[in-house]
C-alpha positions as CSV (number, residue, x, y, z in Angstrom):
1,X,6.4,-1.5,-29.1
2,X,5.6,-4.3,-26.6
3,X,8.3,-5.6,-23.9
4,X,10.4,-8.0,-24.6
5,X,10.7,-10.9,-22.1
6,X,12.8,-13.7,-21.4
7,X,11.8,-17.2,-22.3
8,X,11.2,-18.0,-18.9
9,X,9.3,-14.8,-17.8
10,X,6.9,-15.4,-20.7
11,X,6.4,-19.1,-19.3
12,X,5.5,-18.1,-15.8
13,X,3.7,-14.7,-16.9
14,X,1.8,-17.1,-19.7
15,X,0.3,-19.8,-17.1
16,X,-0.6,-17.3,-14.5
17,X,-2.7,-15.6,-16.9
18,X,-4.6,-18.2,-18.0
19,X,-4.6,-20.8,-15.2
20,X,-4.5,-18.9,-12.0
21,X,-6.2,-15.9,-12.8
22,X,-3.2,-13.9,-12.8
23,X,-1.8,-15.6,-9.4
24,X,2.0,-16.7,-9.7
25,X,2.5,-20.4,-9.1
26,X,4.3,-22.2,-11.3
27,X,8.0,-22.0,-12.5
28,X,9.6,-24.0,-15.0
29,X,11.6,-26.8,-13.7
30,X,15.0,-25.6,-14.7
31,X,14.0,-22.5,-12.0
32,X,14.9,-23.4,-8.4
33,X,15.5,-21.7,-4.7
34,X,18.0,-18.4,-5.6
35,X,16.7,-18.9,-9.5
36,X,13.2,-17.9,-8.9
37,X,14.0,-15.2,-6.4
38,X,15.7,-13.8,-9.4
39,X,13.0,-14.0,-11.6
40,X,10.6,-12.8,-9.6
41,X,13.1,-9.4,-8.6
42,X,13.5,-8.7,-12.1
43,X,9.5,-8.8,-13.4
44,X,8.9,-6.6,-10.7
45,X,11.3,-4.1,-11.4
46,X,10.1,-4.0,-14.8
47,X,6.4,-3.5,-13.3
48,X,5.1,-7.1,-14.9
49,X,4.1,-8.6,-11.4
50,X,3.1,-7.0,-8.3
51,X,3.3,-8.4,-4.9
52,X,-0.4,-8.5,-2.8
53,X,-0.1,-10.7,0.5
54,X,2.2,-13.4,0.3
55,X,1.8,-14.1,-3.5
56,X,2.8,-12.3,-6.8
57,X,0.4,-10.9,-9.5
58,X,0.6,-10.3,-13.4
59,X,0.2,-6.5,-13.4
60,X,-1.0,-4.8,-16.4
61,X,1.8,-4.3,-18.0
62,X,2.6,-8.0,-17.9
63,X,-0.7,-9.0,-19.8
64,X,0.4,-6.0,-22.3
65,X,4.0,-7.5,-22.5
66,X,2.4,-10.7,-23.2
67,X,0.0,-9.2,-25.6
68,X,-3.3,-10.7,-23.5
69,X,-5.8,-8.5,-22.1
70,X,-6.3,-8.2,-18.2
71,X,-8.6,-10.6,-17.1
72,X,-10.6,-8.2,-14.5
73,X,-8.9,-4.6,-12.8
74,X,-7.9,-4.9,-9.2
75,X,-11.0,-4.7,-6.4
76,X,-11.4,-1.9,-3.8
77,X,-10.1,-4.6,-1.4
78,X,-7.3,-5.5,-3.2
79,X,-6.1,-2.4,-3.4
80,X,-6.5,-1.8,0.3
81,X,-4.4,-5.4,0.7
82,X,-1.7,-4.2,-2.2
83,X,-1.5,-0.2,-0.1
84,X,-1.5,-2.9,3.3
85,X,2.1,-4.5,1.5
86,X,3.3,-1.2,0.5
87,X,3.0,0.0,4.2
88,X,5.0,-3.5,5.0
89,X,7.6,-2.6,2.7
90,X,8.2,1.2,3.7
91,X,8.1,2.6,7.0
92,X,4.8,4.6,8.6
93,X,6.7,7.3,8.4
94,X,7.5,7.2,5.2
95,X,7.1,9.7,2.1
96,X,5.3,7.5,0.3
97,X,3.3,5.9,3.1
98,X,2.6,9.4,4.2
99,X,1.1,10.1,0.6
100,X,-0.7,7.4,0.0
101,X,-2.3,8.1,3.4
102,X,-3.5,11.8,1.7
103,X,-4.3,9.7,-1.2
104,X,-6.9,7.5,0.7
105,X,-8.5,10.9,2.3
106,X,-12.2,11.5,0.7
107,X,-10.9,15.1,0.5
108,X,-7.9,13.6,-1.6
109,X,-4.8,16.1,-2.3
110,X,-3.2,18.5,-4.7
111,X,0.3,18.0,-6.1
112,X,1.1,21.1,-3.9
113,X,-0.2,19.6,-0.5
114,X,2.4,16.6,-1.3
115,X,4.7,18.9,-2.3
116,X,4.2,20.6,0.8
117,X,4.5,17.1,2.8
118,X,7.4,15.7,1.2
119,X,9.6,18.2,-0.1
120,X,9.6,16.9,-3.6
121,X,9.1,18.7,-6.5
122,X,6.1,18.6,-8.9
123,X,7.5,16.5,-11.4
124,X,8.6,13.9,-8.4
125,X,5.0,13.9,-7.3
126,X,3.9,12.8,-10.4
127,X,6.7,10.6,-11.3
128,X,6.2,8.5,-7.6
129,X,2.1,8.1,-9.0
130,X,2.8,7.1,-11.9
131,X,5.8,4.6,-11.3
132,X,5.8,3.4,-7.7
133,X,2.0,4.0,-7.6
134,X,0.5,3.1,-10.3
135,X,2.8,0.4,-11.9
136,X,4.8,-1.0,-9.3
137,X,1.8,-1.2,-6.8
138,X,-1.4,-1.4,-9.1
139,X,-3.2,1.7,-7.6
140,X,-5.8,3.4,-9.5
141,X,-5.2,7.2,-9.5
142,X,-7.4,9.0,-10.6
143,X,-7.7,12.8,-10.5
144,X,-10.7,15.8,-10.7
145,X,-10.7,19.7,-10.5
146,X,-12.2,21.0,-7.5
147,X,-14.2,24.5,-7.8
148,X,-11.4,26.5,-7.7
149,X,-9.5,24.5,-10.3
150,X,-6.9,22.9,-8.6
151,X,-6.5,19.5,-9.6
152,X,-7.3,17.0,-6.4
153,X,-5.6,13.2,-6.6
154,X,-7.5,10.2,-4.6
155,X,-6.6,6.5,-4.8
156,X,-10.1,5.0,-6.6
């Protein structure tokens, strides 16, 4: 079952697929000032845009909600620029900054290492990857067994 959006988060999430390669810049004209801050909070907390710099992108859940494929997956250097923003938006110190930090390792981590790290439990772990992560930021996650079988986590 697809996502249903509003008229207006169709129209915005519609042009910036096909005119601006997935780059938000254009509202309708009845969306002004407090209006489009509004629009803007609400498709990202339903994971349909993402911010990377100063601009919003379509995520892949908003081509899905619009029922479009996604035009090309996010570089290696935008995904430095989006983990960049996320760092903006959450202290060094941070949980999550300190995760995606273990993330970016080569060596990666283990759901127990962030466990270990954080204080969260398993299903948190997984949970912050798959929502705040992966959805709300873009990141590609992707995961392997090391020799000893213990499953290792790296941003791609």
């Amino acid at each position: 079952m697809t996502m249903q959006l509003t008229p207006a988060q169709h129209a915005i999430l519609a042009h910036a697929h096909h005119h601006t390669d997935g780059k938000i810049t254009w509202f309708p004209d009845n969306i002004k000032g407090g209006a489009r801050k509004k629009v803007l909070d609400g498709m990202f907390n339903r994971a349909l845009i993402t911010p990377m710099n100063d601009d919003w992108f379509v995520t892949a859940e908003g081509c899905e909600a619009l029922g479009v494929p996604r035009k090309a997956p996010i570089s290696a250097k935008a995904i430095d620029t989006v983990i960049e923003q996320a760092k903006l938006h959450t202290r060094d110190n941070s949980k999550q900054a300190q995760v995606i930090t273990m993330l970016k390792r080569p060596e990666g981590a283990t759901i127990a290492q962030i466990m270990d790290v954080t204080g969260w439990q398993p299903h948190t772990v997984r949970g912050t990857f798959a929502g705040a992560f992966k959805k709300k930021l873009g990141l590609d996650i992707t995961s392997c067994k090391d020799a000893g079988g213990n499953r290792i986590y790296r941003i791609a």
